[in-house]
N, C-alpha and C positions, 0 to 999 in steps of 0.2 A: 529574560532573554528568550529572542524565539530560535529556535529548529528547525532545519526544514529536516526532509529523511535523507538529505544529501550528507548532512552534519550528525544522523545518526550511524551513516556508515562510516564516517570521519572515526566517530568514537570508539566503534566497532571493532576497526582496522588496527587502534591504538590502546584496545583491549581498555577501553575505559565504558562506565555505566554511563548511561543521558539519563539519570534520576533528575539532572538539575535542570531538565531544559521543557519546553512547550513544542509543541508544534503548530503552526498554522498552518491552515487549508488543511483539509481531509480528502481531500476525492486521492492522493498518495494513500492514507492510512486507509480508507474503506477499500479497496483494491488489493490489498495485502492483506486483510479481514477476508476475504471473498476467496482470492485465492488460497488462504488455509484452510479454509473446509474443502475446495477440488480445485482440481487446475479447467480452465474455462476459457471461449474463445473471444473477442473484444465484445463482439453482439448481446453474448451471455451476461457479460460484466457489464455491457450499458444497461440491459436490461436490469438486473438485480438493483443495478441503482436508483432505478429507476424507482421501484419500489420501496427503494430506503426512502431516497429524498424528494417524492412524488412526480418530479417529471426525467424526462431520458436525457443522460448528455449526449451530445454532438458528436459523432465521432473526430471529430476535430477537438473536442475536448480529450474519449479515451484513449486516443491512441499518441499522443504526444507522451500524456502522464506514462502509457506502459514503455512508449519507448523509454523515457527518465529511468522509469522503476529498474529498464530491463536494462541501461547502459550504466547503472549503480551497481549492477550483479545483484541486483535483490528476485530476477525474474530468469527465465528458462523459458526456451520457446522450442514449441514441437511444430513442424510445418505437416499438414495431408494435406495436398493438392493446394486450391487456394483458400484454405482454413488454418489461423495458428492460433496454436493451446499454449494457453501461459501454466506458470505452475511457480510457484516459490521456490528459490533455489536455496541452500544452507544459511546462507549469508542472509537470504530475504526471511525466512523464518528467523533468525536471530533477531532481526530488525523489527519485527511483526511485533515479537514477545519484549521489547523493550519499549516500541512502540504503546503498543495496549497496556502495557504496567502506569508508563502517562498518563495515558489518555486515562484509564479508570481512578487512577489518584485527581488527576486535573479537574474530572468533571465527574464521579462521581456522587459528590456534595450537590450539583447542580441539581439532580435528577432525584433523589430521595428528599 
């Protein structure tokens, strides 16, 4: 059964673990990765990715996902002028650490 992280905050909400689920698609989970080490502005987070996954997404690609992220409650937004800084909010740290428990059980095995 897949996951998306809309279904991890399902589980969340109803105080249940996602041990038994997958996720598809990653540009949701590398974005909640990124944002737990600082909070960052879309530019930043295209860029990092850029470097994960050798080329830049689109801002038509980050800025849909953060809105997702950020209309789950998983994100927090700081506005200065016209720059906004995302950051993980409670909810999205939860989501993160149930997230990456997956993710390092799932694949893992792939990688060693």
């Amino acid at each position: 059964m897949y996951l998306y992280i809309s279904d991890i905050q399902y589980n969340i909400l109803r105080g249940l673990d996602s041990e038994c689920c997958d996720m598809r698609g990653l540009l949701g989970f590398l974005i909640l990765f990124l944002l737990s080490k600082k909070p960052m502005h879309g530019q930043e987070i295209a860029t990092e990715l850029a470097i994960r996954r050798g080329e830049k997404p689109s801002p038509g690609t980050i800025y849909p996902a953060l809105r997702s992220l950020k209309d789950l409650g998983f994100l927090s937004e700081e506005k200065e002028g016209k720059t906004i800084t995302y950051r993980l909010s409670p909810k999205g740290e939860k989501a993160f650490e149930i997230a990456k428990k997956r993710f390092t059980r799932t694949f893992l095995g792939v990688i060693t």
